[in-house]
N, C-alpha and C positions, 0 to 999 in steps of 0.2 A: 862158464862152460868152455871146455878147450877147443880152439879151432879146427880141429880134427874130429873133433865129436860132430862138429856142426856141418862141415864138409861133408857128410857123410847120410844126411838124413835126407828125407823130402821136403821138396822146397815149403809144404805147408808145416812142418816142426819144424824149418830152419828157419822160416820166420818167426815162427810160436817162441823159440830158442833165441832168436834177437834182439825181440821187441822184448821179453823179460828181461835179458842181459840190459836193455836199455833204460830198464825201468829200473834196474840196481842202480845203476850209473848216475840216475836221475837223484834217486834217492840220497847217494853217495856224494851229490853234488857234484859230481863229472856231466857237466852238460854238453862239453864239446864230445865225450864219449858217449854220452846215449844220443846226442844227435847222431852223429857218428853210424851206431846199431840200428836208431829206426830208417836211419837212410838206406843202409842195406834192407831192411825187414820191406822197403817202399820199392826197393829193385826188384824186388818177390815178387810182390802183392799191390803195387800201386794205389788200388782199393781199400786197404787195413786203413779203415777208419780210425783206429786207434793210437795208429802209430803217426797218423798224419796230425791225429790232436795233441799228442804229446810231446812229436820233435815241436810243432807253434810252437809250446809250453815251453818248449826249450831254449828254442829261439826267443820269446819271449822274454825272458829272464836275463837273459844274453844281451839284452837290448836291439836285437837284428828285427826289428820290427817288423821290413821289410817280407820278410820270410817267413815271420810267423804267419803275417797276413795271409802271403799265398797258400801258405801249409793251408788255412783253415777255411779261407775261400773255395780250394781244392775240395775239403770235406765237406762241405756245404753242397758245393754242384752234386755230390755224390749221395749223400744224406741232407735235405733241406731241412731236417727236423730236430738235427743234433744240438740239441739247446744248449751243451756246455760249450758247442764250439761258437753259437753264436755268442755268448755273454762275453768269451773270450774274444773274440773278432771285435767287439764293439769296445772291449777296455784296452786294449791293442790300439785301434784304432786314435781312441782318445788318449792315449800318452802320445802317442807319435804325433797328433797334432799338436798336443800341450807344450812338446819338446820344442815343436817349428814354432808356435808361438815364443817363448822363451829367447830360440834362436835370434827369432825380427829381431826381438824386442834389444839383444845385446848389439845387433850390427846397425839398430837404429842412433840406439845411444853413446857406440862405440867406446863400449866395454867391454874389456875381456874377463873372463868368468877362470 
């Protein structure tokens, strides 16, 4: 969608219009561009459940651990019952520990990887 199009709507299609651009993006393997989109669609709407579960998603995959967390902790306070964000929070969770594991483990042995 051209940004002129989107410029131009109410803020509830400009989100509607972002988070789908963001969901190409995703699909397209552009993850820094649909984070990118749902970060605007999150300027909107703070609350879009869905786009707060999909930038994770994005972040995720990106390895920003950090930020997917918050993404979906964020969803959580908002909806406590959104089971894909928890399954997601909890595999999130355990790579970024697995990785700090790994980490000790190289500056124990002083190794570099």
């Amino acid at each position: 969608m051209k940004k002129a199009g989107i410029n131009s709507m109410k803020n509830s299609e400009k989100a509607q219009a972002l988070f789908e651009q963001g969901n190409a993006y995703i699909v397209k393997g552009n993850y820094d561009r649909a984070i990118k989109d749902y970060t605007a669609v999150l300027k909107i709407k703070p609350d879009y459940e869905l786009a707060l579960c999909n930038r994770g998603a994005a972040y995720d995959i990106k390895g920003n651990y950090d930020e997917a967390i918050k993404d979906l902790e964020t969803l959580l306070k908002i909806n406590p019952n959104y089971d894909k964000a928890k399954l997601l929070l909890e595999e999130v969770r355990q790579i970024k520990a697995s990785i700090m594991k790994w980490k000790d483990r190289i500056s124990l042995t002083g190794s570099k990887a």
